[in-house]
C-alpha positions, 0 to 999 in steps of 0.5 A: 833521579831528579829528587836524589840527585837534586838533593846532593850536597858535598859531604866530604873533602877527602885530605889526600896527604900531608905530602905534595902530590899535585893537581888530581887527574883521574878518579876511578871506583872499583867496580863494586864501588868500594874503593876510589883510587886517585891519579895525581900529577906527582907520581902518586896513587891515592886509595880511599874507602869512599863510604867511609872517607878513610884513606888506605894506601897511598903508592907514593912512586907508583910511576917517574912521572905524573899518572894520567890513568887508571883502570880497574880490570876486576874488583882487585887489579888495576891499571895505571898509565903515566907520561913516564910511558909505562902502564903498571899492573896493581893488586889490591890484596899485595899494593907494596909492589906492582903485578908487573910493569909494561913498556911499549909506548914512547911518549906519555900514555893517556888512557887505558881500556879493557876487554873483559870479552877477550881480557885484552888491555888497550892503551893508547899515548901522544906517541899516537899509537894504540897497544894491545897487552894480552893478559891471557897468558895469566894464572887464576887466583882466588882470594878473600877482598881485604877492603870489605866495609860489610862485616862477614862479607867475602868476595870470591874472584877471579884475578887474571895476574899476567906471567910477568917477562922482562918486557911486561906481557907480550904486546902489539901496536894496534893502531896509529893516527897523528894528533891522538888524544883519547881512545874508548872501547864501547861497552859491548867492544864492537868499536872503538872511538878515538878523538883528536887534536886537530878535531876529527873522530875515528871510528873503528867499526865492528872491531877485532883486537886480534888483527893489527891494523897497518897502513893500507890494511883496513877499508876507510868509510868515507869521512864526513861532517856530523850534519853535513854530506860533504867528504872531508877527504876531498876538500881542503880547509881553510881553518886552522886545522891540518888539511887532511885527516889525522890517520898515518895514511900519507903525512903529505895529504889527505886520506885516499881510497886509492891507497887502502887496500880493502879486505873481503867482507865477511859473509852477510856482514860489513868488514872488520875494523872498519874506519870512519872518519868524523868532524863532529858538529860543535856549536859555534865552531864551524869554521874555527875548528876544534880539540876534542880533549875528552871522549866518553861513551854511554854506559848503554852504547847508545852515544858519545860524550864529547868535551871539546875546545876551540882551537883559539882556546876561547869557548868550550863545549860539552856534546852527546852524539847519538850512534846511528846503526845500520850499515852503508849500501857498500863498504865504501859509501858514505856514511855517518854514524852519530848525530849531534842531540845535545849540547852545552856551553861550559865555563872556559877556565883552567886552559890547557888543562883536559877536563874529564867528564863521565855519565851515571851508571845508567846514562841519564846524568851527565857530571861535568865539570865545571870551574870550581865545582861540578855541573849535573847535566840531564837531557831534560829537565826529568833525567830521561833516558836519553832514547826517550828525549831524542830531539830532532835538532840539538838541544841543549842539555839541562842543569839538574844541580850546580855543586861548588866546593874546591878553591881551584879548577876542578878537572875530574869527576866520576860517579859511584857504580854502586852507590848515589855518590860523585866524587870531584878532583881540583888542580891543587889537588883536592878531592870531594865527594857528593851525596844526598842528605835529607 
């Protein structure tokens, strides 16, 4: 890992368009690696063969305003979200129109996550509420892909294409907390992570996406401070963020056992959709608080992978928090279920805007970025697995490579799944992709 990715260079600045499509926000590959679909500010969608460089399609009003997200839920469908509020379902194989388009949320949607277990999409938004879409309601489809770079290749898969009503398919509010930022499912499904504003991390602990969660309908396990015993929901705070946590559970107050109803366990095992409320741990940021503007999990589940800012907007920090297993004594006791293992200080350029971060496909680099350019991070200086490297205090995470090749902040990167490849997008819109040359 250390030689290949040690080797990278940029190989291709990727020219998006003649037309003005605006900063890039999210990049996303197919899951057989043979497409990059591209998230821009000015409504567009972008579509590349990234073994080639060419450009495929570009969807020049995919939304009414600028896209945030996209998700692919097969190697042919997609999702894309927008500050518009909708979510739009794509194919691949039919891009001159959507699959269908979903209303539900009531501010500008963020991210999109899929259940391949139960095909359920989740979206979460600033109106601060987490949706459930049932795509069960589908009809199969079987077709050749249309983007096959392998001469002779043809994939056969199934596509789960909703029965489009007036409204989108049938949906449910899930969930609903104040200041939300992100939401992520982890990659078994068994919980779900959302990061906030005001600097606390939710966790919804052997999740169900069948049960809607309302006020007073889900146990709380107590909140806490990553490295610390005290009960955030017991003391005040003198910094500047809110009193309280962020969860619709009283806007006067902080959180209280009293008013949570607590529904039974089941036998031999903890309540679904339990909630755990976390400050995370930020170096430097004990008493100033702080936002988490990007939340990712480890392709393996074993952690989480923060990038947060103060609340002064003057530092900025990538995080790694180790999941901690193993269940409370009772329901209500306290707990804490992730631990700070490594951490580093990144350049506090571009503010205001989020920067998204992701780990490799086998969760030994981290690609974050970092000013004009992208940062490949390890846990140590041979990219071990991360169970193998665990500290016993936090440690900061090691530089592999530092690649420069835009002209402005570079806010997006994600590797391939399939190939030693990394792509990057910038704030005026630049995309370039990384491989090994020897």
């Amino acid at each position: 890992m250390t030689g290949l990715y040690g080797a990278i260079q940029p190989a291709d600045s990727v020219s998006l368009s003649t037309r003005t499509h605006g900063a890039v926000f999210n990049l996303e590959y197919s899951p057989d690696g043979s497409v990059l679909t591209v998230a821009c500010e000015q409504t567009e969608v972008l579509l590349f063969d990234p073994i080639s460089s060419k450009h495929i399609k570009t969807l020049s009003e995919a939304h009414e305003d600028c896209v945030n997200n996209i998700r692919f839920l097969d190697n042919r469908l997609f999702a894309t979200c927008s500050d518009d509020t909708t979510i739009a379902l794509w194919d691949l194989r039919k891009l001159n129109t959507k699959v269908c388009t979903l209303h539900g949320h009531t501010s500008w949607v963020k991210n999109i996550e899929y259940d391949t277990n139960t095909r359920l999409l989740v979206t979460s938004g600033f109106d601060g509420n987490v949706i459930i879409w049932d795509t069960n309601r589908c009809v199969a489809v079987l077709a050749p892909w249309p983007f096959c770079s392998t001469p002779g290749r043809v994939h056969q898969m199934q596509t789960y294409l909703p029965e489009c009503t007036e409204d989108g398919c049938p949906h449910k509010k899930f969930f609903h907390t104040r200041f939300l930022m992100r939401m992520r499912l982890t990659p078994d499904c068994s919980k779900m992570l959302i990061s906030t504003s005001s600097g606390y991390l939710l966790i919804l602990h052997d999740l169900d996406l069948n049960k809607s969660l309302e006020v007073g309908s889900y146990p709380i396990l107590r909140a806490r401070r990553t490295t610390s015993s005290s009960d955030i929901t017991s003391s005040g705070s003198s910094g500047p963020r809110a009193v309280g946590s962020p969860c619709h559970q009283n806007n006067s107050g902080p959180l209280s056992e009293k008013t949570l109803s607590r529904p039974s366990q089941r036998e031999g095992g903890s309540p679904r959709n339990s909630l755990e409320v976390l400050t995370p741990e930020v170096p430097g940021e004990r008493d100033r608080g702080n936002c988490i503007t990007s939340l990712q999990l480890h392709p393996k589940g074993w952690a989480t992978l923060l990038r947060c800012s103060s609340n002064t907007d003057d530092q900025e920090w990538t995080c790694v928090y180790e999941f901690q297993e193993g269940a409370p004594v009772r329901p209500v006791s306290p707990r804490c279920s992730l631990r700070l293992t490594h951490c580093i200080e990144e350049a506090n350029v571009g503010r205001g805007y989020i920067k998204e971060l992701c780990f490799s496909p086998d969760g030994r680099m981290i690609s974050s970025p970092h000013g004009f350019g992208i940062r490949l991070l390890g846990f140590d200086a041979h990219c071990s697995e991360l169970v193998d490297c665990l500290p016993r205090e936090a440690s900061p995470l090691r530089e592999i490579r530092s690649l420069y090749s835009h002209n402005d902040v570079v806010l997006t990167t994600k590797f391939s799944p399939t190939h030693c490849q990394i792509a990057s997008g910038c704030l005026s819109g630049r995309v370039s992709l990384y491989q090994p040359k020897f």
